[in-house]
PyMOL commands that place a pseudoatom at each C-alpha (Angstrom):
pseudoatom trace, name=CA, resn=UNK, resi=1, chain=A, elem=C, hetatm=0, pos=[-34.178, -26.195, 16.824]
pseudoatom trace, name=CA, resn=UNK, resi=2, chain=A, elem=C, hetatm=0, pos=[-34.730, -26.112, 20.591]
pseudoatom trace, name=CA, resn=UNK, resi=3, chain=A, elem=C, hetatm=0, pos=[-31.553, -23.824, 21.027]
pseudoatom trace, name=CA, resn=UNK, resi=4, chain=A, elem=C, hetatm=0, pos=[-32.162, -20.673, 19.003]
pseudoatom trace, name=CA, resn=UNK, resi=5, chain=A, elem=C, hetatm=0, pos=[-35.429, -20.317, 20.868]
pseudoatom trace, name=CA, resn=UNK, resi=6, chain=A, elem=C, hetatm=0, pos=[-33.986, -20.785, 24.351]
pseudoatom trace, name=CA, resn=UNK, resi=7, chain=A, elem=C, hetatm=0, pos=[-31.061, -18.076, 23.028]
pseudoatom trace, name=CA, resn=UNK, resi=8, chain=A, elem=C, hetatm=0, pos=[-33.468, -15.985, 22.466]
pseudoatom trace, name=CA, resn=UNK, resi=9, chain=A, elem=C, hetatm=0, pos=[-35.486, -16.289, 25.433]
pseudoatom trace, name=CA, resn=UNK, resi=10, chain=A, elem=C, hetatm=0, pos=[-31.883, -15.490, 27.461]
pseudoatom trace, name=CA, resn=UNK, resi=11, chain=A, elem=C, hetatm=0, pos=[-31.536, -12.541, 25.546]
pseudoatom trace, name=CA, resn=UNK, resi=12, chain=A, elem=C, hetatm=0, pos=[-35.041, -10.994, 26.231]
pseudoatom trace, name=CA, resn=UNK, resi=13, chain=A, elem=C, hetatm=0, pos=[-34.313, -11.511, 29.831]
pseudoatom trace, name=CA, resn=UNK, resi=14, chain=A, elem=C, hetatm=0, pos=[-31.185, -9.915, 29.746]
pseudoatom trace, name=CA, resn=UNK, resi=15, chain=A, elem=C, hetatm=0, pos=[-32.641, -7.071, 28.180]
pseudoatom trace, name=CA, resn=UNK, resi=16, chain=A, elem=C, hetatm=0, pos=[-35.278, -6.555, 30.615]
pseudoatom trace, name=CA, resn=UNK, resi=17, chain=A, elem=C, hetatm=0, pos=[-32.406, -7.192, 33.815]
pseudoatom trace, name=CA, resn=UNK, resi=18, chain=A, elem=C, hetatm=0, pos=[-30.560, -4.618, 31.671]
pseudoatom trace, name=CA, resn=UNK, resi=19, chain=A, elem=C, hetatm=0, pos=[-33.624, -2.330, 31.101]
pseudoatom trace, name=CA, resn=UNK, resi=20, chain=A, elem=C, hetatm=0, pos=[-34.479, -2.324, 35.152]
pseudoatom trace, name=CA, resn=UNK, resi=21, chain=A, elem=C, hetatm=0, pos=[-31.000, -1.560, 36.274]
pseudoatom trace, name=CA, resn=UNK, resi=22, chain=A, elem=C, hetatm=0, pos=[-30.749, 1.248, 33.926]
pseudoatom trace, name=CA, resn=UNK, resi=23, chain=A, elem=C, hetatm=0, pos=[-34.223, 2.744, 35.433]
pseudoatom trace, name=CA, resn=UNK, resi=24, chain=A, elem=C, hetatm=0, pos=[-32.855, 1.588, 38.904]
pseudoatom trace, name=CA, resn=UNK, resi=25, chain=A, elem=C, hetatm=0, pos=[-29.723, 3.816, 38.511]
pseudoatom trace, name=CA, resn=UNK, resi=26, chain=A, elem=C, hetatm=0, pos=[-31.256, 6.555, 36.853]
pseudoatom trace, name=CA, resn=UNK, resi=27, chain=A, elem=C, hetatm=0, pos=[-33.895, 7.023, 40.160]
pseudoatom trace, name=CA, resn=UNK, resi=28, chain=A, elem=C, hetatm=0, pos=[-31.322, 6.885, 42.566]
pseudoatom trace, name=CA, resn=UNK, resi=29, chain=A, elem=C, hetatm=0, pos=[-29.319, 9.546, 40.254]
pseudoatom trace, name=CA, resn=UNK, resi=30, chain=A, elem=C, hetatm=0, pos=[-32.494, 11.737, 39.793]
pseudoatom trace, name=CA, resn=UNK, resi=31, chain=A, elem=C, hetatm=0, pos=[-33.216, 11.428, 44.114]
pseudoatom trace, name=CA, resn=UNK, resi=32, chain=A, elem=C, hetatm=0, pos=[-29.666, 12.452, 44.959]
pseudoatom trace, name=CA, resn=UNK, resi=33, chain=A, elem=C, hetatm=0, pos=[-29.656, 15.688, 41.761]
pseudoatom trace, name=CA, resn=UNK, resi=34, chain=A, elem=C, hetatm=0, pos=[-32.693, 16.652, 43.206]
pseudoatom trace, name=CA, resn=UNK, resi=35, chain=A, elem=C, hetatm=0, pos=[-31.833, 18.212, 46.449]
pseudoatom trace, name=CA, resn=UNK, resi=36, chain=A, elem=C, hetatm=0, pos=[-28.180, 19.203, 45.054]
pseudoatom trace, name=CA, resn=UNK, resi=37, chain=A, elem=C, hetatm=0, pos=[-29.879, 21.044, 42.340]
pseudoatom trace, name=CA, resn=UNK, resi=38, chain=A, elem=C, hetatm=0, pos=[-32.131, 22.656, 45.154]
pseudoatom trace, name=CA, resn=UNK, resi=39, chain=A, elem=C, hetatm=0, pos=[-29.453, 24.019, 46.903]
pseudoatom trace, name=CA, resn=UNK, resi=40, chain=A, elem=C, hetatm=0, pos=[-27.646, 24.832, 44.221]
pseudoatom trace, name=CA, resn=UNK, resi=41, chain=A, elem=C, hetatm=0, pos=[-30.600, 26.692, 43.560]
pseudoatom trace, name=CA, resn=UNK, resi=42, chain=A, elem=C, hetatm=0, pos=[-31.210, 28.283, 46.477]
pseudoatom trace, name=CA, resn=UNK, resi=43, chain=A, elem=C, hetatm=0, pos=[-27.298, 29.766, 46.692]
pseudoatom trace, name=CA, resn=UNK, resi=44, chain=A, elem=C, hetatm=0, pos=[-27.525, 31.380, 42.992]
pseudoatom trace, name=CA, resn=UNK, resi=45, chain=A, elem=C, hetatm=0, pos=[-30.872, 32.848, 44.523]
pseudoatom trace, name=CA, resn=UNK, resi=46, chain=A, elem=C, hetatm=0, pos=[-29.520, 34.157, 47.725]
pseudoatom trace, name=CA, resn=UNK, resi=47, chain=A, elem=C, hetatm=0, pos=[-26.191, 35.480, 45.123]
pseudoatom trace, name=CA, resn=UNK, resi=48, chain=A, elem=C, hetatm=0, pos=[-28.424, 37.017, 42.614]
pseudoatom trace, name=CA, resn=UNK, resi=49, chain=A, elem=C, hetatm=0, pos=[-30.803, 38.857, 45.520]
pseudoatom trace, name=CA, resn=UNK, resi=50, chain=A, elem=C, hetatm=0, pos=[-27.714, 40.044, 47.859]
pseudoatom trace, name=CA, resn=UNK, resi=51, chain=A, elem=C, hetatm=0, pos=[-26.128, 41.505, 44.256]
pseudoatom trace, name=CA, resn=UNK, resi=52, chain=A, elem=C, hetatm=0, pos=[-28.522, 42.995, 43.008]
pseudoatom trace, name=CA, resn=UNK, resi=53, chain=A, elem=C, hetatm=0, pos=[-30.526, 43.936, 46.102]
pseudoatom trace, name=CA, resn=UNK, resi=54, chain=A, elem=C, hetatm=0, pos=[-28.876, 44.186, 49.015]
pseudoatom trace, name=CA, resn=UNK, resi=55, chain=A, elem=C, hetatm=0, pos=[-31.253, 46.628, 50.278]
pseudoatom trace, name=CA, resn=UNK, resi=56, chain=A, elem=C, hetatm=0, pos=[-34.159, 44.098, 50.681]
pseudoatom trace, name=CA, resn=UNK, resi=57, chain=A, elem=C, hetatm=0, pos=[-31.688, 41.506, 52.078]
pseudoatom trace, name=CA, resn=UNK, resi=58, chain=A, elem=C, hetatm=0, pos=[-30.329, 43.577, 55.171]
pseudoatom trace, name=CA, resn=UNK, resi=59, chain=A, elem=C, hetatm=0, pos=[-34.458, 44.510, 55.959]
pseudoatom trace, name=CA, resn=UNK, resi=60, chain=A, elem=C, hetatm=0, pos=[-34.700, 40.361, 55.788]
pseudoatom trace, name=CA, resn=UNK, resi=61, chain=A, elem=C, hetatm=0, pos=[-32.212, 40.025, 58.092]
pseudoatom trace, name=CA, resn=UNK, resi=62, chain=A, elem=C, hetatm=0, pos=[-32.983, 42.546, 60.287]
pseudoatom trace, name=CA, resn=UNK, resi=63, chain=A, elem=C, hetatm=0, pos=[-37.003, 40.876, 60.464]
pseudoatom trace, name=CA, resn=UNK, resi=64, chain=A, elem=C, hetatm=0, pos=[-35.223, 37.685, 60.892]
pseudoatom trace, name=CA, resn=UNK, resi=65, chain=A, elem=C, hetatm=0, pos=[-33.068, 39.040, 64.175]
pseudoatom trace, name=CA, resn=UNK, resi=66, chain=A, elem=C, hetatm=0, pos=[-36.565, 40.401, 65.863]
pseudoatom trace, name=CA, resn=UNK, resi=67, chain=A, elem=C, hetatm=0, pos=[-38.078, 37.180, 65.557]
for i in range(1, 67): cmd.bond("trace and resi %d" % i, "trace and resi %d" % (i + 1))
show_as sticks, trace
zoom trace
């Protein structure tokens, strides 16, 4: 009778070594997306405001060059 209970004890644990490396994994996932998606971000913005105005991008520049 002692061994079903000492079964199940071994599974619980391996769930719960199973549950931490899946929440392990999924931070270090989430802190290396988060400054890809960032840039990522950052280039569509740049795209988006040199497409669809270019005007306001050359004055940027131009501020940026006096500075």
């Amino acid at each position: 009778m002692t061994q079903p209970n000492s079964n199940e004890q071994e599974n619980k644990e391996e769930v719960v070594i199973e549950q931490f490396a899946l929440g392990l994994s999924i931070k270090v996932v989430s802190d290396f997306l988060k400054p890809t998606a960032k840039l990522l971000g950052d280039k569509l913005t740049s795209k988006v405001k040199q497409t669809f105005f270019p005007e306001d991008v050359l004055q940027e520049e131009r501020e940026q060059e006096r500075q």
